[in-house]
Backbone as a ProteinNet text record, in pm:
[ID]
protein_1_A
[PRIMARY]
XXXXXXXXXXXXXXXXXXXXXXXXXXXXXXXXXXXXXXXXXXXXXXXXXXXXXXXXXXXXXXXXXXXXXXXXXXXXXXXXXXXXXXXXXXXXXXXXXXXXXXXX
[TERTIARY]
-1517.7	-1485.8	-1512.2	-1577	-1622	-1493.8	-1457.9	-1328.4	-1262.5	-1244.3	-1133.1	-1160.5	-1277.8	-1329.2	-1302	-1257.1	-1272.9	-1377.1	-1481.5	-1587.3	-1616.5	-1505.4	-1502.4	-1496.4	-1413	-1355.6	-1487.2	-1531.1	-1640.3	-1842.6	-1831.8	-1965.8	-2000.2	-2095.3	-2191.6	-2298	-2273.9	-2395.4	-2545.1	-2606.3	-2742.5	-2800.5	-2817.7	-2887.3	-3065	-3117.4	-3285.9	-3305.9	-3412.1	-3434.4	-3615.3	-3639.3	-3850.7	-3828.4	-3977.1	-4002.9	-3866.4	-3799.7	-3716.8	-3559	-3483.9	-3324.2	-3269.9	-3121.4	-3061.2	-2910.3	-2798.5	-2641.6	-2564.5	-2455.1	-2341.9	-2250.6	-2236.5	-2144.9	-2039.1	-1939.9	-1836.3	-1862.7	-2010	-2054.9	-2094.5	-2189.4	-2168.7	-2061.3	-1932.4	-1813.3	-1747.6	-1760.2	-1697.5	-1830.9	-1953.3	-2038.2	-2007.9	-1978.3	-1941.7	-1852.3	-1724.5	-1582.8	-1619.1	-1676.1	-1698.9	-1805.8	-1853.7	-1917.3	-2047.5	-2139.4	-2279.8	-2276.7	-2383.4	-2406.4	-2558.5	-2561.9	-2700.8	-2789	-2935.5	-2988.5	-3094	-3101	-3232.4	-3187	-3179.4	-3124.9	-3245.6	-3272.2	-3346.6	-3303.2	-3336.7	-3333.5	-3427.8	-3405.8	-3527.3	-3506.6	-3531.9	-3503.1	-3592.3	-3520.2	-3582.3	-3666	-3746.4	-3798.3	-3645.7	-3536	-3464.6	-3329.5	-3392.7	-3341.6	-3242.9	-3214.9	-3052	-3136.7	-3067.2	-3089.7	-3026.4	-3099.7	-3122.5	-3066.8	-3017.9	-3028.5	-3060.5	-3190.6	-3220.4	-3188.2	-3135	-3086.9	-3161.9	-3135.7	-3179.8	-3040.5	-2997.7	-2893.9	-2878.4	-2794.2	-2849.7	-2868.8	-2742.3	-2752.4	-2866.7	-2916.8	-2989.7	-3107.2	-3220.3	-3375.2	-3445.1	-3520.1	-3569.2	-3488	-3521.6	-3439.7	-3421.8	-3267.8	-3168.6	-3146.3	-3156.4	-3116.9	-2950.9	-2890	-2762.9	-2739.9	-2647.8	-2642.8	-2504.3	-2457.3	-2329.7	-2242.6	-2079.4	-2004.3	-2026.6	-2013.3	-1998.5	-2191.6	-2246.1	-2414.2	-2493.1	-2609.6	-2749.9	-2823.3	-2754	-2785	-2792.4	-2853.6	-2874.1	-2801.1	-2708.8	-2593.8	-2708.1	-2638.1	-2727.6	-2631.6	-2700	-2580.5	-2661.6	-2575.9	-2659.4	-2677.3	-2674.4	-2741.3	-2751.7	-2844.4	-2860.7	-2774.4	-2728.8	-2605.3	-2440.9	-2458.7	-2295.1	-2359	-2556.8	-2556.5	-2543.3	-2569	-2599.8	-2420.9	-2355.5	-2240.5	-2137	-2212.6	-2183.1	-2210	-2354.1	-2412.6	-2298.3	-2242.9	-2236.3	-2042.1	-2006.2	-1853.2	-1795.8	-1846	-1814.7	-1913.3	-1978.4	-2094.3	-2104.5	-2043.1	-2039.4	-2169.8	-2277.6	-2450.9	-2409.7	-2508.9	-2527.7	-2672.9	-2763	-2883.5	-2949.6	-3120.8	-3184.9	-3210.3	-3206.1	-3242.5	-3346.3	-3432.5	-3514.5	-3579.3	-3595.8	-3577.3	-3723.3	-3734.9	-3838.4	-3837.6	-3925.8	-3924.8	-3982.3	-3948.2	-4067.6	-4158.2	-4119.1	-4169.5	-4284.9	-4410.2	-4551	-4616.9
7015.3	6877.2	6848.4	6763.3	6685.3	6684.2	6730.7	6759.9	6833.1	6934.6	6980.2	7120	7177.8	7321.5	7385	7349.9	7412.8	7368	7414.6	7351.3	7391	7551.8	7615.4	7525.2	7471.6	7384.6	7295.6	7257.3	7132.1	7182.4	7352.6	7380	7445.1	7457.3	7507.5	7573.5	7705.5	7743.6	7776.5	7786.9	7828	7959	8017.8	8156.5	8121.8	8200.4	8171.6	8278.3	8284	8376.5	8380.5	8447.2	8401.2	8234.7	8195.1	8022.6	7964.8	8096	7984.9	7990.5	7927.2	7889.7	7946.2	7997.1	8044.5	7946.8	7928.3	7886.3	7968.9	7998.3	8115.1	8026.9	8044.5	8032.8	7911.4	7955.8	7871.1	7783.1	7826.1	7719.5	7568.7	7603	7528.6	7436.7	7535.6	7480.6	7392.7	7400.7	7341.3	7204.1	7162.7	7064.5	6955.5	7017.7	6920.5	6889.4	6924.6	6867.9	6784.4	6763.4	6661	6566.2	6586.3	6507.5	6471.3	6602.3	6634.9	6652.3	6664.9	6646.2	6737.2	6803.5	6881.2	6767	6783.9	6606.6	6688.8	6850.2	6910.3	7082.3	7140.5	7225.6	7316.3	7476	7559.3	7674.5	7740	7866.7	7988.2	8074.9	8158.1	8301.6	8353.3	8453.6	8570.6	8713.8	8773.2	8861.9	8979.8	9094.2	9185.3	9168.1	9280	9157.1	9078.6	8973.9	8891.9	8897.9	8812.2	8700.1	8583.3	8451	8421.3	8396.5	8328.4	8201.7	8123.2	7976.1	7938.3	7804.3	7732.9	7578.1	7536.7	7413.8	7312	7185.6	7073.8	7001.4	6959.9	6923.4	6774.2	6609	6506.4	6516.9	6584.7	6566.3	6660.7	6775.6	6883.1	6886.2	6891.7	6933.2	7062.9	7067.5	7186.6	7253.7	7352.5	7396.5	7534.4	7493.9	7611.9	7776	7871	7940.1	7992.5	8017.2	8033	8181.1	8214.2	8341.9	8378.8	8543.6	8586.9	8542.8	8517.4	8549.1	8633.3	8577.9	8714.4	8816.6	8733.9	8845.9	8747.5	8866	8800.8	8816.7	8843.8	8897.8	8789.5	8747.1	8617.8	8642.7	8531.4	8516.8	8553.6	8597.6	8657	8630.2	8549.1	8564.2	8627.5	8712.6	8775.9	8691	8616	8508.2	8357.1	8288	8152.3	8053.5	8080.6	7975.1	7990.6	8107.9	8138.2	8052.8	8053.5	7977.6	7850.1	7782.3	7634.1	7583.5	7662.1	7681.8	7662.9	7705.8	7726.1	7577.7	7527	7432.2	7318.3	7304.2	7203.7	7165.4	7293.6	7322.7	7331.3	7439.2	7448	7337	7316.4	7239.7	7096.4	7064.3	6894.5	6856	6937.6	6890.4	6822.6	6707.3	6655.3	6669.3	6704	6639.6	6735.4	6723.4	6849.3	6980.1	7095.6	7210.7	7269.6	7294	7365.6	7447	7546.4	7681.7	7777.2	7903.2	7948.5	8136.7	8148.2	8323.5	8359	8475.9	8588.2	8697.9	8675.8	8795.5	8760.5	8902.2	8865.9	8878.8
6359.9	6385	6532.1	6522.2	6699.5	6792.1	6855.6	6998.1	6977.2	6858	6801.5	6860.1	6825.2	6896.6	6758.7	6643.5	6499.6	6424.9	6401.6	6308.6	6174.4	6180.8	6086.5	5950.7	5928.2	5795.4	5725.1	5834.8	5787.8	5778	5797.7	5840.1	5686.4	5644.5	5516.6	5536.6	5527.9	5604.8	5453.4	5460.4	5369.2	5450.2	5304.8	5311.5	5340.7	5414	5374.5	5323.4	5202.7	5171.1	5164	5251	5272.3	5252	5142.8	5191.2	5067.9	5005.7	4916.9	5006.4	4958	4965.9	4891.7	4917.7	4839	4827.4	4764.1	4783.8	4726.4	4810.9	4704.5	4638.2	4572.4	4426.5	4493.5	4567.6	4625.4	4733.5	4800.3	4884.3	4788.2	4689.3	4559.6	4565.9	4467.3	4441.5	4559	4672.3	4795.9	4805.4	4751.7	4808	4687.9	4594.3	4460.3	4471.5	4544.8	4535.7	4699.6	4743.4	4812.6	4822.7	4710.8	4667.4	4639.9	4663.4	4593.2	4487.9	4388.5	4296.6	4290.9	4150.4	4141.2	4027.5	4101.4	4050.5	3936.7	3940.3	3865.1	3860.3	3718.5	3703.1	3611.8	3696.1	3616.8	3577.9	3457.6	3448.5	3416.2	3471	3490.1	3405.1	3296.8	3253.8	3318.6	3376.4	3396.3	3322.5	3359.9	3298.1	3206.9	3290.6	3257.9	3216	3075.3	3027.8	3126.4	3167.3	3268.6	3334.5	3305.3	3364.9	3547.2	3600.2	3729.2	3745.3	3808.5	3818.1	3960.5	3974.9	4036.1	4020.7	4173.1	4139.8	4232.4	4247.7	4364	4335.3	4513.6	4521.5	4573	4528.9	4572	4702.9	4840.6	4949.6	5028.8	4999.1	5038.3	4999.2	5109.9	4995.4	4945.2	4865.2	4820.6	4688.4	4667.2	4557.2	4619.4	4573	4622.3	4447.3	4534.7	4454.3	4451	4325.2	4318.9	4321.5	4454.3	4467.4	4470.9	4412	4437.1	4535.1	4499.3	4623.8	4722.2	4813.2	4904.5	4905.3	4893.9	4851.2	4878.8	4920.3	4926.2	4728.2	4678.6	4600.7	4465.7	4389.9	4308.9	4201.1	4148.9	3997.5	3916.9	3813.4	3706.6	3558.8	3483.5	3336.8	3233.2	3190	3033	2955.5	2933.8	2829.3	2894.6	2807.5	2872.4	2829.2	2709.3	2700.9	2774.8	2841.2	3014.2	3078.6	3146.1	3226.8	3171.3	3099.8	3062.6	3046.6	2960	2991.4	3144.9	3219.4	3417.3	3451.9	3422.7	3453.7	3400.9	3321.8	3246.8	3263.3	3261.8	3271.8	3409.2	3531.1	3655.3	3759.8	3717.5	3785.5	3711.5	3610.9	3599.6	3570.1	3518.5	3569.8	3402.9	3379.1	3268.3	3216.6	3313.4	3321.6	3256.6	3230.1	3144.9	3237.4	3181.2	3235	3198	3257.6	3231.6	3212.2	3130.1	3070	3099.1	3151.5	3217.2	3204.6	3236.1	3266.6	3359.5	3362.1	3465.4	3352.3	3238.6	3124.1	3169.5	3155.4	3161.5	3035.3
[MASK]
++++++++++++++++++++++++++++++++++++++++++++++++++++++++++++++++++++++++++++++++++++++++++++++++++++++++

């Protein structure tokens, strides 16, 4: 906060990860309860089946990837209906998702 010398409370920090973005889980949870909103929601199944999620956020650009508490390390759900489930229940998203892989 501007004069206070605490900025702690009000700062959000973002992971970089190379040219993409990453967000942890509760950084998330803390931008929606004040009032962002995710405007475009993906999911990415991997090689070693477990879903990924990529998001775009109204206040932030680019698309952010959703990563562990506490980790550089990216959420992962064993199936796609936990994530769509995540999306829809913890995340409020209404909108379409869009469903994807890495299988070759």
């Amino acid at each position: 906060m501007a004069g206070t010398g605490d900025t702690s409370r009000n700062e959000i920090w973002f992971q970089n990860i190379g040219p993409d973005r990453a967000i942890r889980v509760r950084t998330l949870s803390q931008l929606l309860e004040r009032g962002a909103s995710i405007i475009e929601a993906r999911l990415t199944e991997g090689e070693d089946g477990l879903w990924g999620m990529t998001i775009r956020l109204s206040d932030r650009p680019g698309e952010l990837q959703l990563n562990l508490y506490k980790s550089a390390s990216p959420k992962r759900y064993k199936a796609v209906a936990l994530a769509v489930g995540a999306l829809r229940n913890e995340y409020r998203y209404r909108g379409p998702i869009i469903l994807t892989t890495d299988i070759i």
